[in-house]
GUNUVEX-924339 format. One record per residue (C-alpha): residue number from 0; residue in three letters; chain; x, y, z. Coordinates in steps of 0.02 Angstrom, whole numbers. Each point is the difference from the previous one (the first is absolute). Example, Ala and Ser with C-alpha at 12.3 -4.5 7.8 and 13.67 -1.06 7.14 Angstrom:
REM GUNUVEX-924339
<pt k="0" r="Ala" c="A" x="615" y="-225" z="390"/>
<pt k="1" r="Ser" c="A" x="69" y="172" z="-33"/>
***
This chain:
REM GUNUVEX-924339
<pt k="0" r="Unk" c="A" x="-942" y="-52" z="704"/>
<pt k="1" r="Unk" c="A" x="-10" y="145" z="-114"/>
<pt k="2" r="Unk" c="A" x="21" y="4" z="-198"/>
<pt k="3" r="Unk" c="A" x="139" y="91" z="44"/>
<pt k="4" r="Unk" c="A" x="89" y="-112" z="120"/>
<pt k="5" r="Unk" c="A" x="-45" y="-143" z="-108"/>
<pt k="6" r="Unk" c="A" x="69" y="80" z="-139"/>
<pt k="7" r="Unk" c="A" x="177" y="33" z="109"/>
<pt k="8" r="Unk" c="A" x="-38" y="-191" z="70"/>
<pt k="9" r="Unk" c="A" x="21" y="-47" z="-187"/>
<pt k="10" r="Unk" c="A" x="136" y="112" z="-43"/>
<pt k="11" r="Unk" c="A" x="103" y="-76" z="133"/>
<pt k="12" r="Unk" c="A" x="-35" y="-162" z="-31"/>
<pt k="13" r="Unk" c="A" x="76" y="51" z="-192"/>
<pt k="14" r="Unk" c="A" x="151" y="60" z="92"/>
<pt k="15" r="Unk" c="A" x="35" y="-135" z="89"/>
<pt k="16" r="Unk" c="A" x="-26" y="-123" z="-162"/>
<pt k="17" r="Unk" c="A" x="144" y="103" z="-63"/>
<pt k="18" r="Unk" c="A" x="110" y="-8" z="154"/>
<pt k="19" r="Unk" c="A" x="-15" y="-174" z="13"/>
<pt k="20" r="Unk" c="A" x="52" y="-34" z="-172"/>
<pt k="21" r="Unk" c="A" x="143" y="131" z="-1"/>
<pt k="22" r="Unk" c="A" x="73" y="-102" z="176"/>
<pt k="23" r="Unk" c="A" x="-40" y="-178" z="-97"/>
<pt k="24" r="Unk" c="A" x="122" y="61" z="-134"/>
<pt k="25" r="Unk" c="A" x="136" y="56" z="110"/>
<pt k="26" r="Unk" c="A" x="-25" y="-158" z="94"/>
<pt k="27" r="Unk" c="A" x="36" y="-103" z="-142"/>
<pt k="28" r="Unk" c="A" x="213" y="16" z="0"/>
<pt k="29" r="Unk" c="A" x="36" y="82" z="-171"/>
<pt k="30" r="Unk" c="A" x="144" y="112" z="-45"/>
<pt k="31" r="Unk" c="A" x="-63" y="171" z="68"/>
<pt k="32" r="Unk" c="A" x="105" y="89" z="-87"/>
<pt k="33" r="Unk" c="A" x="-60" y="-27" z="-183"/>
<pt k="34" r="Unk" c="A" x="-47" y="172" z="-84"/>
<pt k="35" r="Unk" c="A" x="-192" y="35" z="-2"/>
<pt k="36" r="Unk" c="A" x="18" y="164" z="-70"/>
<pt k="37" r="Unk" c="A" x="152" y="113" z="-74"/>
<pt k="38" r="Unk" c="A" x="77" y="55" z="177"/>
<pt k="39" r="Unk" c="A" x="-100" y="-120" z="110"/>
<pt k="40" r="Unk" c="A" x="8" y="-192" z="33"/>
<pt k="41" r="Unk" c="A" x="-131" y="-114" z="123"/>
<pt k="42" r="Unk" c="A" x="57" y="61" z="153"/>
<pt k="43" r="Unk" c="A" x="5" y="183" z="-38"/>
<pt k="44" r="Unk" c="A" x="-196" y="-25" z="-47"/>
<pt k="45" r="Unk" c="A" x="-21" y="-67" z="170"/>
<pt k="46" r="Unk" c="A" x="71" y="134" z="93"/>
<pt k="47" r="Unk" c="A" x="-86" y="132" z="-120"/>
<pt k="48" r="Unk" c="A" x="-154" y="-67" z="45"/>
<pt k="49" r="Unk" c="A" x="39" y="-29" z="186"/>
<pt k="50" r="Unk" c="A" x="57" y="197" z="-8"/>
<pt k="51" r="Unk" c="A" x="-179" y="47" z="-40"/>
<pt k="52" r="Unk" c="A" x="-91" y="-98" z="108"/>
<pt k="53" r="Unk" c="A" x="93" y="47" z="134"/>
<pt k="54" r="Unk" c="A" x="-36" y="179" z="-49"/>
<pt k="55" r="Unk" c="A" x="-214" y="-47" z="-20"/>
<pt k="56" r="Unk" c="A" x="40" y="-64" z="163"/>
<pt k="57" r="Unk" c="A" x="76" y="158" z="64"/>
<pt k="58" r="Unk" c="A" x="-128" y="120" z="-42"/>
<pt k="59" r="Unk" c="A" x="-152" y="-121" z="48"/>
<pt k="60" r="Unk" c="A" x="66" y="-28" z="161"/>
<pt k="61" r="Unk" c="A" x="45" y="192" z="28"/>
<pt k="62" r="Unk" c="A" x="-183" y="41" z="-32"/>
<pt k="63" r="Unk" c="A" x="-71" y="-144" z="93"/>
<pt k="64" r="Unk" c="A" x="107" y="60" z="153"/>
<pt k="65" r="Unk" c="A" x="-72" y="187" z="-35"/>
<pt k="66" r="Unk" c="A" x="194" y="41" z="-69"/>
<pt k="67" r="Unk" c="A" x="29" y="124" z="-149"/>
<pt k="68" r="Unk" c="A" x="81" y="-116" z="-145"/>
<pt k="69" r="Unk" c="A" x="146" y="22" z="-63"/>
<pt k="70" r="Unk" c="A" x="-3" y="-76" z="-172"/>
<pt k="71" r="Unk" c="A" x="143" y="-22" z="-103"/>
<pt k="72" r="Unk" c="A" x="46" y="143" z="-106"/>
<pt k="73" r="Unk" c="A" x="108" y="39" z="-155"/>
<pt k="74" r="Unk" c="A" x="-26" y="-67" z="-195"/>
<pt k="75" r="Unk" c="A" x="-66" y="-151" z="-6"/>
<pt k="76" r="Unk" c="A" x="151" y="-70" z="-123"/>
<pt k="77" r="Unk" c="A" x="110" y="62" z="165"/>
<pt k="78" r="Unk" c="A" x="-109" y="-96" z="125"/>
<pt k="79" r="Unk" c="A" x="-5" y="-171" z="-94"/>
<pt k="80" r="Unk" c="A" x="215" y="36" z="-16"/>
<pt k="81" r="Unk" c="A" x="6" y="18" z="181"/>
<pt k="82" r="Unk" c="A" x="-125" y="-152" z="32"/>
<pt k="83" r="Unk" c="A" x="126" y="-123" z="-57"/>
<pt k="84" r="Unk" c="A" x="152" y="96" z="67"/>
<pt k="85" r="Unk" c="A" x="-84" y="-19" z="193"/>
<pt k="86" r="Unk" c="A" x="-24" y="-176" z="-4"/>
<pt k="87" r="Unk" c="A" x="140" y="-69" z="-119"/>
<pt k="88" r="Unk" c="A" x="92" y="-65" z="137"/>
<pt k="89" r="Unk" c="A" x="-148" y="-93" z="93"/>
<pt k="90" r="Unk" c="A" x="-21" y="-177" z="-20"/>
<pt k="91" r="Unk" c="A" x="-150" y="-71" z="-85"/>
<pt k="92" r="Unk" c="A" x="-67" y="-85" z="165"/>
<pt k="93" r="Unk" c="A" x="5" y="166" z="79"/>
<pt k="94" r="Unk" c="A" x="-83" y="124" z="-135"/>
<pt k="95" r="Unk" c="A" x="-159" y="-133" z="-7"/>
<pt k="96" r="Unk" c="A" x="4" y="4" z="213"/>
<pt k="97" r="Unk" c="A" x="-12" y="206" z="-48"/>
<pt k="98" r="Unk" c="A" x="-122" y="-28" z="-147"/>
<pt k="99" r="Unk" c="A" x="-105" y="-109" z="120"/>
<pt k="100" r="Unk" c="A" x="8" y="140" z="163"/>
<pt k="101" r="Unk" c="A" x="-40" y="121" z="-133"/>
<pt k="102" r="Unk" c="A" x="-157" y="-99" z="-50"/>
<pt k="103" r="Unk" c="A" x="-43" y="-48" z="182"/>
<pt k="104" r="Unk" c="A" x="1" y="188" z="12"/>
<pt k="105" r="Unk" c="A" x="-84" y="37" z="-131"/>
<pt k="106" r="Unk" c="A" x="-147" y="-110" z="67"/>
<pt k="107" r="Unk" c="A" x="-5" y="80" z="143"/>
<pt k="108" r="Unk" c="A" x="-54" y="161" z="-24"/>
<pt k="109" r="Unk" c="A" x="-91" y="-36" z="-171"/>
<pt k="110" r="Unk" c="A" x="-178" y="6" z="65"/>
<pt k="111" r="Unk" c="A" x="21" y="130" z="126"/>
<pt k="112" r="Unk" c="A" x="-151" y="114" z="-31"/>
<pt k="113" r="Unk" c="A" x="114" y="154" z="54"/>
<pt k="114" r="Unk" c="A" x="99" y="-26" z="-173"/>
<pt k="115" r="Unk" c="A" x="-63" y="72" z="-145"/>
<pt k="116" r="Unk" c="A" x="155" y="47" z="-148"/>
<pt k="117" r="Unk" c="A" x="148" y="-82" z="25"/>
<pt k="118" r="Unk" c="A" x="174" y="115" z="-64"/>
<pt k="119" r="Unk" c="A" x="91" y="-92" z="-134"/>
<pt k="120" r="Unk" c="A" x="152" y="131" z="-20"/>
<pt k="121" r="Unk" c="A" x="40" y="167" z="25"/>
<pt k="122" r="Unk" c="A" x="-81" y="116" z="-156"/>
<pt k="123" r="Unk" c="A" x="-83" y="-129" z="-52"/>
<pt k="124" r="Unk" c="A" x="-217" y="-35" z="31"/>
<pt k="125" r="Unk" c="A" x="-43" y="-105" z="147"/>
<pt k="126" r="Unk" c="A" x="-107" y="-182" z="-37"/>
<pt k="127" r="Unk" c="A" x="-168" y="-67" z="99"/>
<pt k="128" r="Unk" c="A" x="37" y="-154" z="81"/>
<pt k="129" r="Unk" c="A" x="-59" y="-76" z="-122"/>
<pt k="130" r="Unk" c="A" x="85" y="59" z="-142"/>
<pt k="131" r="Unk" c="A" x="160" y="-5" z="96"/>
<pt k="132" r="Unk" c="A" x="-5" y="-201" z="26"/>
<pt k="133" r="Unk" c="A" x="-43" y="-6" z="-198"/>
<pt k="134" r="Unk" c="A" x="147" y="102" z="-37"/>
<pt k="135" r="Unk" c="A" x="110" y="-108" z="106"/>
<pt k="136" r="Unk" c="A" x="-67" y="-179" z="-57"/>
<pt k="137" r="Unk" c="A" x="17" y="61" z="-180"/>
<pt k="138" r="Unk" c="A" x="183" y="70" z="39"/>
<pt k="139" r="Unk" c="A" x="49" y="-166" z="62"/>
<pt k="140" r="Unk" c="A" x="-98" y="-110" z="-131"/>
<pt k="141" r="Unk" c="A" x="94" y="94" z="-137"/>
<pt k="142" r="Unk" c="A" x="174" y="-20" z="79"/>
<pt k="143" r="Unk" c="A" x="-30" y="-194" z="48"/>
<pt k="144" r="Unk" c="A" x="-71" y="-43" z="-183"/>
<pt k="145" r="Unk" c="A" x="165" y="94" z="-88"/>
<pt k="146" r="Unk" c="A" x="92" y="-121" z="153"/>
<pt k="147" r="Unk" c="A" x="-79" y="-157" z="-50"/>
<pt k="148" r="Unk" c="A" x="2" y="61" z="-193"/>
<pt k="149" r="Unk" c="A" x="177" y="-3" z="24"/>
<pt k="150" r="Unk" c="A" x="35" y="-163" z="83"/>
<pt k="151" r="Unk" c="A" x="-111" y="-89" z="-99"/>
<pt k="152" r="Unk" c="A" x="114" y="58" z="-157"/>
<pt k="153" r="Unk" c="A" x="161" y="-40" z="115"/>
<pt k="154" r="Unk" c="A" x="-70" y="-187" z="52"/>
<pt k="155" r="Unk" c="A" x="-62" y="-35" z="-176"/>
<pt k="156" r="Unk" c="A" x="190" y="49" z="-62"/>
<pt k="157" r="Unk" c="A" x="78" y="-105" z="120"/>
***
């Protein structure tokens, strides 16, 4: 395997570390509904993020399949509105089957030698491979340690 590939091999592996401890949390019961953030609570995280990986999934799959991408487009404070909006009225069990197509996706096409720069959005630069699975592992880290963050002040008060 290439430095490259092993380099992808080890990004993904970071990915899925994240994953699995995003679908341990929602696995665990809680009250969904407690405010993370000013306008968003647990579930609205999970469908933000479920959103986006749909959308890597998208354009990885488009250019694995020789497709044009068609990433999403408009401001970015727009795009992350419209992330919860979509998937407010799916239930948890059904964003993580989503989240978990996405990533099966995802891992399809990620060491296809035919894909070079993947499109993030519309106007906006496109990421290596690499850089793209950093971008979404961080993404995710940030949004399940504000989660936890969160419950962990809401168990401790309880």
């Amino acid at each position: 395997m290439t430095d490259r590939k092993e380099h992808i091999k080890t990004n993904i592996q970071v990915l899925r570390n994240e994953l699995e401890q995003l679908f341990a949390f929602f696995e665990q019961g809680h009250d969904y509904k407690i405010m993370v953030y000013e306008f968003w609570n647990a579930k609205d995280i999970l469908g933000h993020i479920t959103f986006w990986h749909e959308s890597f999934a998208r354009n990885i799959s488009d250019l694995g399949k020789g497709i044009e991408p068609k990433p999403l487009k408009g401001k970015l404070s727009e795009i992350n509105k419209q992330s919860v909006e979509t998937t407010k009225n799916e239930s948890i069990n059904n964003l993580i089957k989503r989240l978990k197509d996405a990533q099966n996706t995802i891992e399809a096409f990620i060491y296809a030698d035919t894909i070079n720069m993947i499109p993030y959005k519309k106007d906006s630069r496109d990421y290596s491979k690499t850089e793209h699975l950093e971008v979404v592992s961080n993404h995710i880290h940030k949004h399940l340690r504000d989660i936890l963050n969160t419950y962990g002040k809401t168990n401790k008060q309880n």
